[in-house]
C-alpha positions in Angstrom: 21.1 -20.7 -0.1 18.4 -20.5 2.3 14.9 -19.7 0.7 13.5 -16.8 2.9 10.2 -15.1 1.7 8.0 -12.3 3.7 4.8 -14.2 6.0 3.2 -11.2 7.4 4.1 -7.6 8.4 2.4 -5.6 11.0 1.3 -2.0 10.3 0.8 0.4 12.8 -2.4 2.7 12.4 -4.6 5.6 14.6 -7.7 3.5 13.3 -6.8 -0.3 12.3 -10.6 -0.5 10.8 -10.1 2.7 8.6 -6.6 1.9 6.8 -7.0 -1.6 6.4 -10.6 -0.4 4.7 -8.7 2.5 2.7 -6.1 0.0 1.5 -7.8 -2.9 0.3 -10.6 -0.7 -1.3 -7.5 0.8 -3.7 -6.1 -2.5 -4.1 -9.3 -4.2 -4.7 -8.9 -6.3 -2.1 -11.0 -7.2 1.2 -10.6 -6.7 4.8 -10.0 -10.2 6.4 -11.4 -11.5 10.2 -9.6 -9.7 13.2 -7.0 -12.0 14.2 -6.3 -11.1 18.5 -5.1 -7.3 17.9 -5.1 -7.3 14.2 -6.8 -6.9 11.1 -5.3 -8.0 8.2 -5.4 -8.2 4.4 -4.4 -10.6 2.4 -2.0 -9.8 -0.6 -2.8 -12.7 -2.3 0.8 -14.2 -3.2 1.2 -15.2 0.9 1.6 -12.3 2.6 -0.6 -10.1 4.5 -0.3 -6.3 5.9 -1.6 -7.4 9.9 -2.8 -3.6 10.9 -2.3 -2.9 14.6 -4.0 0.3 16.1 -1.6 2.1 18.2 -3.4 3.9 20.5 -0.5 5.8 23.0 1.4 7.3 20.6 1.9 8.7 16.8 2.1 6.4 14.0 5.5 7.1 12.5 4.9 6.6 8.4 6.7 4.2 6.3 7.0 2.7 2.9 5.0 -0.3 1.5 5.4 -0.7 -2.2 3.3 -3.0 -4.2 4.1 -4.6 -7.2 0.7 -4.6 -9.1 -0.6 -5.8 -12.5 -0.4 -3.9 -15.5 -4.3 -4.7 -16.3 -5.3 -3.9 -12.8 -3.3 -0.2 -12.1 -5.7 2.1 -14.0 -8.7 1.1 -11.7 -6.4 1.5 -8.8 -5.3 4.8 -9.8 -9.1 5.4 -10.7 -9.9 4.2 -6.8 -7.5 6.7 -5.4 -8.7 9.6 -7.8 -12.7 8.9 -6.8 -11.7 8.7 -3.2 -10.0 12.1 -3.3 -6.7 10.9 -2.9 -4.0 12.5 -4.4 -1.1 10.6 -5.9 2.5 11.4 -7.2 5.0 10.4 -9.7 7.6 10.3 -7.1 8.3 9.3 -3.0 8.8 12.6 -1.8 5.3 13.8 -2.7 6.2 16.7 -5.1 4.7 15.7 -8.3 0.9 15.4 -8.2 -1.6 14.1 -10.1 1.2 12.2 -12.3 2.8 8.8 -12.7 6.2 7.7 -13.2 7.6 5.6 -15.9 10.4 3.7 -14.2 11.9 0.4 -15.7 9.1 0.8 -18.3 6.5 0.1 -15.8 4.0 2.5 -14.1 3.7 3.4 -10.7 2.3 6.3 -8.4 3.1 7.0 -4.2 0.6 8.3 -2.4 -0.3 8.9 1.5 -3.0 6.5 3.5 -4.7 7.8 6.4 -1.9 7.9 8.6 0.7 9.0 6.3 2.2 5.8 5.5 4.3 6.1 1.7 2.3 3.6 -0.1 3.9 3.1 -3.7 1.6 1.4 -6.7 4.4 -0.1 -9.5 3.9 -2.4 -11.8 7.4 -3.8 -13.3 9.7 -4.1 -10.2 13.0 -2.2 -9.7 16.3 -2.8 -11.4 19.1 -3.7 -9.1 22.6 -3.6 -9.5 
């Protein structure tokens, strides 16, 4: 079996600068060097999230879930709380201010500034 594993992903954004900023601030992460149209942040295991501003049209959301240290969530979820972001104990937004307790991990969605699903867990999900 051929060993495949995720390099890079671009993500589109109304303000490259401003989400890349948002995202690495609750991640505790930093913003790396523009590389030609990008900006990108480092996830540390290899990949990074390469945001692209899209400038003729709407950014259509989508998911990113990231699979985060026990130790490490509370000061994320502490990030998002001091930044005024609210967060939910599931995807479809309905259950504020709460986290979930799936797999017996914990893990929180919330919105970044253009509406991307971003998902905070910290065991990964069970798959059949």
């Amino acid at each position: 079996m051929t060993h495949v594993q995720l390099n890079h992903t671009a993500v589109y954004a109304s303000d490259r600068q401003r989400s890349a900023e948002f995202l690495a601030g609750v991640l505790g992460l930093e913003v790396g060097n523009p590389f030609g149209p990008f900006l990108p942040v480092d996830l540390g295991n290899g990949v990074t999230l390469d945001y692209y501003e899209k400038r003729d049209e709407p950014v259509q959301g989508q998911h990113y879930a990231f699979l985060v240290p026990d130790e490490e969530f509370d000061g994320m979820v502490d990030r998002l709380r001091a930044a005024g972001v609210t967060y939910y104990a599931n995807p479809d937004h309905t259950d504020p201010g709460r986290e979930n307790d799936w797999f017996g991990g914990r893990g929180v969605y919330f919105a970044d500034p253009d509406g991307h699903n971003m998902e905070l867990m910290t065991r990964p999900y069970v798959r059949p």
